[in-house]
N, C-alpha and C positions, 0 to 999 in steps of 0.2 A: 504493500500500500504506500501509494509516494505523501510524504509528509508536507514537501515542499515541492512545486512544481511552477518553474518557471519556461515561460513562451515566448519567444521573438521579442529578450527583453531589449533595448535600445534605453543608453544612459549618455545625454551630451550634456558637454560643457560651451555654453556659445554656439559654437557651428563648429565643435570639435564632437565627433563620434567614438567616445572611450569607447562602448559595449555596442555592436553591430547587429543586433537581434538575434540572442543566443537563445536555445534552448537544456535545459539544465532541468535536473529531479534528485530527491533525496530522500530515497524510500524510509519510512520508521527502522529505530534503530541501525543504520546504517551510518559509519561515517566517510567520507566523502570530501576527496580532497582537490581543490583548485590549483594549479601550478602554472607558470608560466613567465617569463620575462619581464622587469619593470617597465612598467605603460603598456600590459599586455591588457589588461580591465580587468584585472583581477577584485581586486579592493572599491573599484566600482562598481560590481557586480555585489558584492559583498555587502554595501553600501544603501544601494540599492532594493533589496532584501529586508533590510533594517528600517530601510524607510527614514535613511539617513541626507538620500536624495531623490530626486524625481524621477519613475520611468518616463522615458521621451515617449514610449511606443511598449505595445506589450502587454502578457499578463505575469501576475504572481499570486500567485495562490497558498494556504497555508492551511493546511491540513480539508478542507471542503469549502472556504471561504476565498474570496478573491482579494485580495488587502492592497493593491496597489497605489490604492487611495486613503489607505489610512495610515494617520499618522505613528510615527515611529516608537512613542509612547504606547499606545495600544497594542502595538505591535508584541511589545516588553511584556508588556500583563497578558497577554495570549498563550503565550509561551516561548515566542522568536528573539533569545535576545545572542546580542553581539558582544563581544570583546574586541574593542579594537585595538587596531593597530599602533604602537607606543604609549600603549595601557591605559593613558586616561586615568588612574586612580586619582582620590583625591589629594593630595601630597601633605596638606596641614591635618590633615585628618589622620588618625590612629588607627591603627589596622583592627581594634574592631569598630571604630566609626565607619570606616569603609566596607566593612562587611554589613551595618547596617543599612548602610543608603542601597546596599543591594536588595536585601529585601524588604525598602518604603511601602512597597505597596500591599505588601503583604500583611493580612491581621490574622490568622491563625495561629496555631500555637505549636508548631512544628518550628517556628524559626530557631529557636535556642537548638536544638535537638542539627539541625543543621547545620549551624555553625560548630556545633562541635564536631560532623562529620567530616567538614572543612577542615577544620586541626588536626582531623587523623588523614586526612590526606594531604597535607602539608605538615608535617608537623614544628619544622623552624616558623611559621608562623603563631601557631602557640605559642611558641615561645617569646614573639615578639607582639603578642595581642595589644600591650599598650606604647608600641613604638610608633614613632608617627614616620610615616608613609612614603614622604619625602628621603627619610634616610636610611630606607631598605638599599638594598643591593639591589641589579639591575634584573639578576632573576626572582630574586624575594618580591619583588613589585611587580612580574608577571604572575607569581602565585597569587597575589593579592586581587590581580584585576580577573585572574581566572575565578578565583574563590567570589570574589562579587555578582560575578554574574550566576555562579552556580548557587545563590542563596537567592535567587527570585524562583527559582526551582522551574528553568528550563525543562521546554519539550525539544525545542531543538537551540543547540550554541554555535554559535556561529564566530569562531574566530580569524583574526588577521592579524597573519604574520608572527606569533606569539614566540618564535624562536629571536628573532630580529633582535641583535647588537648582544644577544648573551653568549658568555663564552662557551665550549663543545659540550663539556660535563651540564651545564644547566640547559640549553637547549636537550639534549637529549632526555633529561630528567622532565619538562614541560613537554614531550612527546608522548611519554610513556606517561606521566596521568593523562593526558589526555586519550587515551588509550584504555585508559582504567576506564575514566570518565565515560565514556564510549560502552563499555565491557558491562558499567554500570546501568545501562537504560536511559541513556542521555543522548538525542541522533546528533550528530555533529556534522558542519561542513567548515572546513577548514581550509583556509588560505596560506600558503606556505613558502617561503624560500629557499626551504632543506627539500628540496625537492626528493632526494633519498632516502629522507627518514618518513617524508609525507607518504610516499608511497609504498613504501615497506609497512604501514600500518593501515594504509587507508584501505578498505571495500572497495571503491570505484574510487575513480578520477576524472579529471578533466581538465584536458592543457588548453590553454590560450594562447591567441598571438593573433598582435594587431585587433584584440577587440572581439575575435571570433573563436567560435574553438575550433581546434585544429585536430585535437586526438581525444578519444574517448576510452574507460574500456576498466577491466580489473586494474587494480592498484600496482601488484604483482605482474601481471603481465605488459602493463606499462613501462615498468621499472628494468624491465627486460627485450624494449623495443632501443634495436641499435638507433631511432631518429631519438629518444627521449635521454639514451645516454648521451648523445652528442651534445644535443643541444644543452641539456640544461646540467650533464654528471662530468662533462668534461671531457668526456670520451671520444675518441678517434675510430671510425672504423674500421677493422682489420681489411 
């Protein structure tokens, strides 16, 4: 059952065509990963989705609703929320004030019970529950912006770029929960520049260039196509 289902989306800047009318799906429980070159429309695609920008053209649809037209707030409380790209946390704020602004909207009484899940999936952040936010490290502050979003208690998460400016040992560490995260009942579509790691973990893919997609297909077998190692793993062909 596709959870997310987009059509002929088209996203401009001016009379600049980032996203070319792509078509893209992201069945429940699957995660699902975007890869492609910087200004391929990856993160406009992304964007787009979230409701962070305007489709030009196009549908998007989110679980049996079309939501193209609503706003990116709603979007949040539906269950479609984002992590973007270079975290966004709040920096003056405390790592559990940041975890509360993740779940504002929520008035249940599962939030405490959650946040402690969050601690046992990070657990250097327990330890820095009352450090403010600003003076994490550069992957403590991607656990933090993951952790906020995973306390609105997403149906699907959608990140960008989350491995971006950390060194090899913490990017791979924010692969692998994500991964969990995923393992856990959480559908994920992910934007990535570890193009190797994206696709060693991901279900499906979907490479871009120039705005359109260009390849489709298992994650694994992506990972294993001589044009995706050229292009994006460095690789030469024999």
């Amino acid at each position: 059952m596709s959870l997310l289902r987009i059509r002929g989306l088209e996203v401009r800047y001016g009379g600049i065509r980032a996203v070319k009318g792509i078509d893209l799906e992201v069945a429940q429980g699957e995660l699902v990963c975007l890869i492609g070159a910087n200004g391929a429309g990856k993160s406009s695609t992304l964007r787009a989705v979230a409701g962070l920008v305007p489709a030009a053209a196009g549908s998007i649809s989110f679980g049996e609703r079309e939501i193209s037209g609503v706003p990116a707030f709603r979007r949040a409380r539906a269950g479609l929320v984002m992590v973007p790209e270079g975290r966004g946390i709040f920096s003056r704020l405390s790592v559990e004030e940041n975890l509360a602004m993740g779940a504002y909207a929520r008035a249940d009484p599962g939030v405490a019970s959650d946040r402690e899940r969050v601690f046992e999936l990070f657990p250097r952040l327990a330890e820095r529950r009352d450090q403010i936010a600003g003076t994490l490290s550069g992957g403590e502050q991607q656990m933090l912006a993951i952790s906020r979003g995973l306390m609105s208690r997403p149906t699907l998460l959608a990140l960008d770029e989350p491995s971006m400016g950390l060194a090899p040992m913490a990017a791979r560490r924010i692969l692998e929960v994500i991964r969990d995260i995923n393992r856990a009942g959480v559908t994920v579509l992910l934007v990535e520049q570890n193009a190797q790691g994206a696709l060693a973990l991901a279900h499906r893919a979907y490479v871009m260039e120039s705005g359109e997609i260009a390849l489709s297909g298992e994650g694994r077998t992506l990972l294993a196509d001589p044009r995706v190692r050229e292009a994006y793993l460095g690789e030469t062909p024999a």
